[in-house]
Each structure stands twice: as structure tokens, then as C-alpha cells.
C-alpha positions in Angstrom: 9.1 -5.0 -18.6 6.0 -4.3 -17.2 2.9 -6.4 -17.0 -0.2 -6.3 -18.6 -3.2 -3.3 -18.7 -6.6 -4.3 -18.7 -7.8 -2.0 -21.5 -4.7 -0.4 -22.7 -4.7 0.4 -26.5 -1.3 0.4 -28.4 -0.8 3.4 -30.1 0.7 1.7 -32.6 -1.2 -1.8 -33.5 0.5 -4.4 -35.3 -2.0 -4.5 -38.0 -1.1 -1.2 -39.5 2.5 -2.5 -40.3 0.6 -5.1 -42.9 0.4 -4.6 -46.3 -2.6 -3.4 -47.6 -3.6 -6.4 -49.1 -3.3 -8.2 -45.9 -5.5 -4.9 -43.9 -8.1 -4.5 -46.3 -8.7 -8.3 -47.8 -7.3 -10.7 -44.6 -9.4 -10.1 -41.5 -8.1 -13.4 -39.7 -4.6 -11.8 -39.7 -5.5 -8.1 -38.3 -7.2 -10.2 -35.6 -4.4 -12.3 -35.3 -1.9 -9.2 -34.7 -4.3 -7.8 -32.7 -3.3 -10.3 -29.6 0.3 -9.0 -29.6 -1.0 -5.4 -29.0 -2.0 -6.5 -25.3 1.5 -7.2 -24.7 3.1 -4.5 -26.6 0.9 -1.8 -25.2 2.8 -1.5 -21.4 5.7 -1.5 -23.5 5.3 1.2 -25.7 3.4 3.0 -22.2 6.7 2.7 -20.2 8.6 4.4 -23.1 6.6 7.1 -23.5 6.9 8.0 -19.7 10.4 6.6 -19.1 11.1 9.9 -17.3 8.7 9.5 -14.6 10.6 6.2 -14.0 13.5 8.0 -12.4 11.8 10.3 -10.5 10.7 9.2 -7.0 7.5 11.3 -7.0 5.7 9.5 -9.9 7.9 6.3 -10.3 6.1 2.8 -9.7 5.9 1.7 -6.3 7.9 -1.4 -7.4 10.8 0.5 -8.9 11.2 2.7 -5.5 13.6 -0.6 -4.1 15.9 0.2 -7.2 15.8 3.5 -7.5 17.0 3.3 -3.5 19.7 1.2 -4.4 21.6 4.0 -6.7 21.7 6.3 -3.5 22.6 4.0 -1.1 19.2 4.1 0.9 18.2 0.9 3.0 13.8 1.1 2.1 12.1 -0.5 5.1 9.0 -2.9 3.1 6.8 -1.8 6.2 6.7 2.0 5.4 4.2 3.4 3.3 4.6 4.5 -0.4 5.1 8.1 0.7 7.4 7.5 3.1 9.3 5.6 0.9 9.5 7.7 -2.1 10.6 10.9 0.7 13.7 8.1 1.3 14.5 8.1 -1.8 14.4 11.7 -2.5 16.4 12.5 0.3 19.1 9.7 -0.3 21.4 11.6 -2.2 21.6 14.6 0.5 21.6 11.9 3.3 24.9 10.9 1.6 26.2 14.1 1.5 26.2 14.7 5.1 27.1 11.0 5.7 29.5 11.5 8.7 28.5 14.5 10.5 25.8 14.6 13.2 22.9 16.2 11.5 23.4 13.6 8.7 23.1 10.6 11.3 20.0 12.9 13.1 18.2 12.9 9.7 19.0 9.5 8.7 17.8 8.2 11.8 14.6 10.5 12.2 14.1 9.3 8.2 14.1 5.8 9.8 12.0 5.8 13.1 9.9 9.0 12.2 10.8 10.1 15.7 13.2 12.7 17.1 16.9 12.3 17.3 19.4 14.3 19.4 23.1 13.7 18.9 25.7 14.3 21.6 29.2 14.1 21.0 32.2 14.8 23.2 34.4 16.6 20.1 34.0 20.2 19.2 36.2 22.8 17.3 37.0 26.5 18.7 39.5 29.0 18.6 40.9 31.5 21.0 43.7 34.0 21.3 45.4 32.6 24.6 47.9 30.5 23.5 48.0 27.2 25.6 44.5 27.3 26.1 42.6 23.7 27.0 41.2 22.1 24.4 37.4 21.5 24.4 35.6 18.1 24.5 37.4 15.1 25.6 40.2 13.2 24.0 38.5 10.0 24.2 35.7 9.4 21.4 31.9 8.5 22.4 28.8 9.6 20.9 25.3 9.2 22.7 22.3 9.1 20.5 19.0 10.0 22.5 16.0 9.0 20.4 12.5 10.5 21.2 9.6 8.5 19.7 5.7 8.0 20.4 5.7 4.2 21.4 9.7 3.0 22.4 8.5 -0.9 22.0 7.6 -0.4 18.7 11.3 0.9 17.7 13.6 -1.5 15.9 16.4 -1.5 17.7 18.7 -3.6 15.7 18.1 -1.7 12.9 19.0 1.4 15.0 21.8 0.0 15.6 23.0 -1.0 12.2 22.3 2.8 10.9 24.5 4.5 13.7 27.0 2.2 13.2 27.2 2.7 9.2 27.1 6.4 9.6 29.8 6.8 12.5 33.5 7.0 12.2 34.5 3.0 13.1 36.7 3.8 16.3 34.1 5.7 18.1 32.0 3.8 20.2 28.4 4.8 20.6 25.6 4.5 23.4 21.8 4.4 21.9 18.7 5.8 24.5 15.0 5.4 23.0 12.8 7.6 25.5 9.5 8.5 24.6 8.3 11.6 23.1 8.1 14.8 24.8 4.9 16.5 25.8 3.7 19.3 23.2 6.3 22.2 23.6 8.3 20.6 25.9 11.1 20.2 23.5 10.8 24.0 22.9 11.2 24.8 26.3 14.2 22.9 26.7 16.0 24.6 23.7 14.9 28.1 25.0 16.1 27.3 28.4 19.6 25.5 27.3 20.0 28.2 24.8 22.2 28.2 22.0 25.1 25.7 23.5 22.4 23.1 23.2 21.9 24.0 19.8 25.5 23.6 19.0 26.0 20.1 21.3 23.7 19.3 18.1 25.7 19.7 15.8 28.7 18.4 17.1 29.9 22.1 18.0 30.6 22.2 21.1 31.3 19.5 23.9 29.8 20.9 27.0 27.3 17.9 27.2 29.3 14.9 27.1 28.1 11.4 26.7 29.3 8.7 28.8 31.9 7.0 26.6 30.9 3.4 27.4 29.9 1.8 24.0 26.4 0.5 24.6 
């Protein structure tokens, strides 16, 4: 239920549900009525928009926590409304890639509002030489760089909750919080690494491998 709105009307007031006798002869009791409309009047109000309730765009701030809770988002109290409501929006396709590395990237990038880079020693590939080695490395790790503005101001802990939630449980995982990269710095890198950096991304290709030591 919600609370009480300075100045809204009911659009449908008590007093018209009287009998006529009691409308046209009684005005103590249409006055009477009239204090229940107050409280009826955010009632009738949350009805008529009940829609907007379950949308993140337009829903109240204070039904964004249980709106988060159907997909499975984790709201942070110390982000802004529209940050919040993006969470939300986004929860049900953060589930959907729950697992792989662009799913933990977006989660985590969600989180910090900073830049995540995922590096994992597995990869899949094919070739036509039979016997031919297999890529990556047989023992799991998975190195997560992040690149933010200000380091100190990153919550670690909760960092470290999120990665370990979104990982497979046997593979243990190393977290580096560097600061951000100078303006096109970052585009650079990617032009000079070319597309095998692109695909260490993505888990594609294990050319870059992290140092397997859980940290």
C-alpha cells in the first residue's frame, strides 16, 4: 500500500456510494466519508498505474529492491536511482550469460562502473591434424583485471563475492584493480594486440594466461 498524497483526489469519493437521502439532506456524513478518500485515493492511484509498477523505468524508487529480487540482482543502496533501475533492467540478461566471461565482464562493469577484462586459460578450436595439442592449460584459473578511475574507492569484498557467484566453483580466480587507462589508450592496445586479444575476452582463446594462483 502506498502512503498518503498531499492533494490527491479520489476518483471515486465515498460520498457518492450514499443514498440520496444521505447526499442531498446529511452534510455531516459526506464530510464524514470525505476523510476515508485521503486514504483511499493512493490506492485507487496505484491501481490505475499498476503497470508502471513492474517496469524498472517508471516504477517507484522503493519498489526497484523488489523488483531486483525476481531477477536475482544484488542493488547496491549507494548507487543512484538510475543506476539502479539500468540493474534491474539488465538483470534478466545478466542471468542469461551467468557463467561465461562477458556475463561476469558486464556484471562486474554493472557493479564498479569501471572496465573489466577477463582472462582465462580455456579456449575451444579445431584443426585437421589429428594429435594436435590442445590450447589453454589443463589446470583452471581465471584473472580478472579491473580498470577504474579511483582503485581505493572499489569494494573489494564485494568484488569478490560477484566473481565468485558467477564462476564455475573449482576454478580459482586472481582479482587486479588498476586504474583507468589514459583516453585512447585502451584503443591502442586492442588495435596493437589485434583480434587474439579480442578473443582472450571472451574466453576464446588461451594465448594470455593468468597465473593460476587463487588470489
Amino acid at each position: 500500500m502506498r502512503g498518503l498524497v498531499a492533494g490527491l483526489s479520489s476518483p471515486h469519493p465515498m460520498a457518492t456510494g450514499l443514498p440520496a437521502i444521505f447526499q442531498e439532506e446529511d452534510p455531516f456524513t459526506v464530510r464524514f466519508t470525505q476523510a476515508f478518500d485521503d486514504s483511499l485515493a493512493p490506492i485507487f492511484s496505484t491501481l490505475d498505474n499498476l503497470p508502471a509498477y513492474f517496469d524498472a523505468r517508471y516504477a517507484p524508487e522503493d519498489f526497484l529492491g523488489w523488483l531486483a529480487g525476481w531477477v536475482a540482482v544484488e542493488l547496491d543502496e549507494t548507487w543512484d536511482v538510475g543506476r539502479r533501475r539500468v540493474a534491474v533492467l539488465n538483470g534478466a540478461e545478466l542471468l542469461r550469460r551467468r557463467g561465461t566471461a562477458g556475463g561476469l565482464a558486464a556484471e562486474i562493469e554493472l557493479a564498479t562502473g569501471g572496465q573489466a577484462e577477463i582472462v582465462e586459460n580455456g579456449g575451444s578450436g579445431w584443426s585437421l591434424d589429428a594429435g594436435s595439442p590442445m590450447i589453454g592449460s589443463a589446470r583452471p584459473a581465471l584473472m580478472v583485471r579491473l580498470r577504474v578511475a579511483d582503485p581505493a574507492k572499489v569494494d573489494r569484498e564485494r568484488l569478490e563475492r560477484i566473481v565468485d557467484a558467477a564462476k564455475p566453483a573449482h576454478v580459482p580466480h586472481r582479482i587486479e584493480i588498476v586504474g583507468a587507462e589514459p583516453s585512447g589508450a585502451a584503443a591502442k592496445r586492442a588495435k596493437k594486440s589485434g583480434p587474439a586479444a579480442a578473443a582472450a575476452t571472451d574466453g576464446a582463446s588461451g594465448d594470455d594466461e593468468p597465473d593460476d594462483q587463487p588470489g
